[in-house]
C-alpha positions in Angstrom: -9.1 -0.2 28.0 -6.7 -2.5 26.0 -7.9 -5.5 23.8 -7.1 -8.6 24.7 -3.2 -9.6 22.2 -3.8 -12.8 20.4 -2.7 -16.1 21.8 0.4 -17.6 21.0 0.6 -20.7 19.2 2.9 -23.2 20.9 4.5 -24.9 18.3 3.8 -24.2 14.7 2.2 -26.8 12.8 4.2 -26.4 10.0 8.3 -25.2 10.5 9.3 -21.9 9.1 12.0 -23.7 6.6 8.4 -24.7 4.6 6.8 -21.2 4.5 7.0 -19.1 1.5 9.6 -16.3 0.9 10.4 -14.5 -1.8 9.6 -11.3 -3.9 10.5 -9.2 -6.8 13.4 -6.8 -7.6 12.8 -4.0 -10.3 14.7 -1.2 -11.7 13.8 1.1 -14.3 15.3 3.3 -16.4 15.1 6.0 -19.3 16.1 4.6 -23.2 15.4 7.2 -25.4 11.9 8.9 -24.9 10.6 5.9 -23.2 11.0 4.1 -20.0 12.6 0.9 -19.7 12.3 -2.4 -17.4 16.4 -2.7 -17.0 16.5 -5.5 -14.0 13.9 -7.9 -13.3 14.5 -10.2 -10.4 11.7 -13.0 -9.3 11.8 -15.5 -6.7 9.4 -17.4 -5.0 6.0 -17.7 -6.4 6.1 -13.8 -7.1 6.4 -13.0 -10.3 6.3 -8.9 -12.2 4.3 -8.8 -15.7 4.7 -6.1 -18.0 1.7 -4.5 -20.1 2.4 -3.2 -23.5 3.2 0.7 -23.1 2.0 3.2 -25.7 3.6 6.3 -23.9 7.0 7.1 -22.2 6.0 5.6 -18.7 6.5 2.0 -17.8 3.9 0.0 -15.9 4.5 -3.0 -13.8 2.0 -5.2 -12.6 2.9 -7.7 -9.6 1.4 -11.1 -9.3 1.5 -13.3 -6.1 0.7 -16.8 -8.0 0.1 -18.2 -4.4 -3.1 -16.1 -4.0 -2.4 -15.1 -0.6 -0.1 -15.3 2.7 -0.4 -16.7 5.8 1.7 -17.0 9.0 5.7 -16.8 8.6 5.5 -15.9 5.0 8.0 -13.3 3.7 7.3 -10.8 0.6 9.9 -8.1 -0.3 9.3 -6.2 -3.2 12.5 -4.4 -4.4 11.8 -1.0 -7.2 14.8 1.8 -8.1 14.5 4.3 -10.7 16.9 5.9 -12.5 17.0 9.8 -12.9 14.4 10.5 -15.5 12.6 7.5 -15.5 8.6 7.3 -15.2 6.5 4.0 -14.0 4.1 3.0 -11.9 3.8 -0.4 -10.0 0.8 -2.1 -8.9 -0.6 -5.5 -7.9 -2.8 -8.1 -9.8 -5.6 -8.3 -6.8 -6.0 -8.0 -3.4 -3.3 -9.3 -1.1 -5.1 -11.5 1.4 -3.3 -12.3 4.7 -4.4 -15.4 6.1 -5.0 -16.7 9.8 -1.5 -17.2 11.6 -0.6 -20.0 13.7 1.7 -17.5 15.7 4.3 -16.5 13.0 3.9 -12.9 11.6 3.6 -12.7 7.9 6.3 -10.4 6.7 5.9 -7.5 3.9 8.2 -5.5 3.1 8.5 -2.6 1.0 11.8 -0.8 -0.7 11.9 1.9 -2.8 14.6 4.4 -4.5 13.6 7.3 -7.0 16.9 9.2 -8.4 16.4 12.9 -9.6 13.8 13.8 -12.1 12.3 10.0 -12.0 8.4 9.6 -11.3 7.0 6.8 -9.3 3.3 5.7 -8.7 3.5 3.3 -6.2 -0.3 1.6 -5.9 -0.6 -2.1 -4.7 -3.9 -3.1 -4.5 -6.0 -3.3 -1.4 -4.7 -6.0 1.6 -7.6 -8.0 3.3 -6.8 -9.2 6.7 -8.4 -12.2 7.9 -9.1 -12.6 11.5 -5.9 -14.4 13.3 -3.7 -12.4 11.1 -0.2 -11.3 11.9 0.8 -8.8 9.4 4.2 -6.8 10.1 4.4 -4.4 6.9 6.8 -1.9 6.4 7.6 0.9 3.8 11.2 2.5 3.1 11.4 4.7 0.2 14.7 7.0 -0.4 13.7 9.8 -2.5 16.8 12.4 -4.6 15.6 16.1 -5.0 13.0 17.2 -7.8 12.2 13.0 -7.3 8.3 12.4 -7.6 6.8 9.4 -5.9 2.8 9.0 -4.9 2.0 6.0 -3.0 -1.4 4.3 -2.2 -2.0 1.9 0.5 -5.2 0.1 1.8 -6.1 -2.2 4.6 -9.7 -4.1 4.6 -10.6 -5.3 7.9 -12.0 -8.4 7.3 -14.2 -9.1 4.4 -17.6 -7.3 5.0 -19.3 -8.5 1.9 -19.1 -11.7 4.2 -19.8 -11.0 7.3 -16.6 -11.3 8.8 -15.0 -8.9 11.7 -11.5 -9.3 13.1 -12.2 -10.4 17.0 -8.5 -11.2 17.3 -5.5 -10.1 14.6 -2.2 -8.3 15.1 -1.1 -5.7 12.4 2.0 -3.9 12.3 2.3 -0.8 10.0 6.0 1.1 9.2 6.7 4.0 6.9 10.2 5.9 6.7 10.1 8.2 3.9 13.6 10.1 3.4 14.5 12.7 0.9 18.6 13.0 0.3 19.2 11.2 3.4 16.7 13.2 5.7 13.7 11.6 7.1 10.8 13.4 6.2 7.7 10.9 7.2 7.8 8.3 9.8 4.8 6.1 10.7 4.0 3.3 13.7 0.5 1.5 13.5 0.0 -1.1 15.9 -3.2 -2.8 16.3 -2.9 -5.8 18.5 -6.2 -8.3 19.8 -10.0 -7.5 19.0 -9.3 -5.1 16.1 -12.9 -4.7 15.0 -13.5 -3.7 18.9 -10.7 -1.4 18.8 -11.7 0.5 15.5 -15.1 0.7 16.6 -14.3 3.3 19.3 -14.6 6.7 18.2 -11.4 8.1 18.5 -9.8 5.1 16.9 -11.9 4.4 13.8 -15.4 4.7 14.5 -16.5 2.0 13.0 -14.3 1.9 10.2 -13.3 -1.5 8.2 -11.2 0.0 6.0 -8.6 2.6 5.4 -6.2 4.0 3.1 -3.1 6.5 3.2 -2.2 8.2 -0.1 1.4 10.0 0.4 2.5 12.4 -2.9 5.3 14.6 -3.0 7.0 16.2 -6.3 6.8 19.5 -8.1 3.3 20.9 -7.9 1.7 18.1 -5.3 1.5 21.2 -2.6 -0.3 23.2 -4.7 -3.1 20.7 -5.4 -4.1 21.0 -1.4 -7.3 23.4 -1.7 -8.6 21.2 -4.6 -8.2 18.2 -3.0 -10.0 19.1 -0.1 -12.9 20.5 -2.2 -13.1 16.8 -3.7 -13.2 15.7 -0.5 -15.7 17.8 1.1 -17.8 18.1 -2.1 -18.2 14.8 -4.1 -20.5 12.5 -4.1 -18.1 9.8 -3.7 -16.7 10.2 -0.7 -20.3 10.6 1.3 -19.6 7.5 2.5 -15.6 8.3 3.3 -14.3 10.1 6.2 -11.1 11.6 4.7 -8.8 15.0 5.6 -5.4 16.0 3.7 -2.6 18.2 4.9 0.8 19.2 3.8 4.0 18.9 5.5 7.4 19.3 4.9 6.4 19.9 0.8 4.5 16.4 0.3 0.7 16.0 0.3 -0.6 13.3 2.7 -4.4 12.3 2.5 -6.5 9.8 5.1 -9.8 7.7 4.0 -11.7 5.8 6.4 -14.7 3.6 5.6 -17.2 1.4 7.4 -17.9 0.1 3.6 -15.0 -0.9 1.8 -16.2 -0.9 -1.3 -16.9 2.6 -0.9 -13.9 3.6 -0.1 -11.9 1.8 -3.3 -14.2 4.1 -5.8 -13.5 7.0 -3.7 -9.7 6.2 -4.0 -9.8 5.5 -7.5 -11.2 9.0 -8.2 -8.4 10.3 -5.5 -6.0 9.0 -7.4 -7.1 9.8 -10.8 -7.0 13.1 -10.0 -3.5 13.4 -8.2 -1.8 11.6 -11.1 -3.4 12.6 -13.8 -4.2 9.3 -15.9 -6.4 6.3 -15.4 -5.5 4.1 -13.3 -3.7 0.7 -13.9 -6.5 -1.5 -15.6 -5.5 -4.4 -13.2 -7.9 -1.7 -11.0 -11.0 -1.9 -13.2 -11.1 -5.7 -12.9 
C-alpha cells in the first residue's frame, strides 16, 4: 500500500528568481605541519567560519545565517583537499527544511580528497518539517590511501513538539567513487505520509530519525568487530537500532531512532570513537 504524494501547488506564491541560492566553496591544503584554508568562496547567506586550530588539522564550521530553507531554495556546498591535508567540516545547527509550496529545496553535496588527505565530513542533523520537499544529494571523489568519514542525519519532524510528517517528499543521493570507480551508490525516496510510511515495520518501525555514517581509509575495516560490540553493548544505543558492515574496504554504519535525541548522543559516541577526537564543539552546544 503506497502513501498518498503530496499535492502540487498550482502556482507558487512567491517566483523562483526570489528564493535563496547559494553555498560555500572550500579547499584545503598542507603548509608546513599544519593544514591550511587555501580558497574560501561564499555566496548567498552561507557563510564558512574558522576556529582557531592548535594541531595540524583544520576545522571548518558552516553557518546558514538564514536559519533554514524552504521550498525552491538551493544550497551547494563545495570542499577539495589536497594530498596530505587533514580537516573536518561541520555545520553551526541543525538544517531545518521548511514547508514547500511545491518547489523542492535543493542540497547538494561535493566532495574531493587527493592522496594521503583526511576528511571528516559531519553536518549537523536536518529536521524536516511536514510539507517538505528536500532533494539532497552526496558526490564525493575519493584518490587511493584518501580517508574520508561522513555523518548524515535526518529528524522526522520535531518530536520534542509533537509534530509527525502526514505529507513531505524527501529525496536522498550518494555516489561515492574511489579513482574513478563507484564504490557506494544510494536512492532514498520517501514520498506522502512519511510518518505512516516509517511506521511500518519493514520501513522504519516507528523510527523519526536516522543516520548513515560512511568511513573508509587505512585501518576503518579493521575497527568492524569493535564497532559492533559498541553497538550491541552500550548503554547508549538501548534506545538505537543500529547494524555495521563492510564492503568494498569502507565501513558503513545505520542508526534508527523513534527518539531523536537519543540517537544524536549515540552518534556522538559513534563518532568519537571512529575518529578518534572530540567532536566539533559546534556539537556540544
Amino acid at each position: 500500500m503506497f502513501a498518498p504524494a503530496l499535492p502540487q501547488s498550482p502556482e507558487p506564491l512567491l517566483p523562483e528568481y526570489v528564493r535563496a541560492d547559494g553555498g560555500v566553496r572550500l579547499r584545503f591544503g598542507k603548509v608546513g605541519a599544519r593544514t591550511m584554508r587555501l580558497d574560501v568562496a561564499e555566496s548567498g547567506g552561507y557563510r564558512a567560519r574558522f576556529p582557531t586550530a592548535y594541531d595540524e588539522r583544520c576545522e571548518a564550521v558552516l553557518i546558514n545565517t538564514a536559519g533554514g530553507m524552504a521550498g525552491g531554495d538551493r544550497a551547494v556546498t563545495q570542499i577539495a583537499l589536497d594530498a596530505g591535508a587533514q580537516a573536518t567540516v561541520t555545520t553551526q545547527a541543525a538544517e531545518k527544511i521548511y514547508r514547500s509550496q511545491g518547489s523542492e529545496t535543493r542540497v547538494e553535496t561535493r566532495i574531493e580528497v587527493a592522496a594521503g588527505a583526511e576528511l571528516a565530513w559531519l553536518p549537523q542533523e536536518t529536521i524536516l518539517f511536514s510539507g517538505s520537499r528536500l532533494s539532497r544529494s552526496l558526490d564525493v571523489e575519493l584518490a587511493v590511501g584518501a580517508s574520508f568519514i561522513a555523518a548524515e542525519t535526518l529528524y522526522f519532524g520535531r518530536t520534542a513538539m509533537g509534530e509527525s510528517l502526514s505529507c513531505g517528499q524527501l529525496r536522498d543521493r550518494w555516489r561515492i567513487r574511489r579513482e574513478g570507480r563507484l564504490v557506494f551508490a544510494e536512492d532514498l525516496r520517501l514520498d506522502g505520509a512519511i510518518d505512516a510510511t516509517l511506521g511500518r515495520k519493514a520501513v522504519g518501525q516507528g523510527a523519526r530519525a536516522a543516520a548513515t555514517v560512511f568511513a573508509t581509509g587505512p585501518g576503518q575495516s579493521e575497527k568492524l568487530s569493535d564497532i559492533r560490540a559498541l553497538l550491541a553493548g552500550d548503554p547508549a544505543f538501548a534506545e538505537v537500532e543500529a547494524g555495521a558492515g563492510i564492503l568494498d574496504g569502507f565501513l558503513l554504519i545505520r542508526l534508527l531512532s523513534a527518539d531523536a535525541q537519543a540517537l544524536r548522543r549515540a552518534l556522538v559516541m559513534l563518532l568519537g570513537h571512529l575518529i578518534g577526537r572530540a567532536l566539533p564543539r559546534t556539537w556540544s552546544i
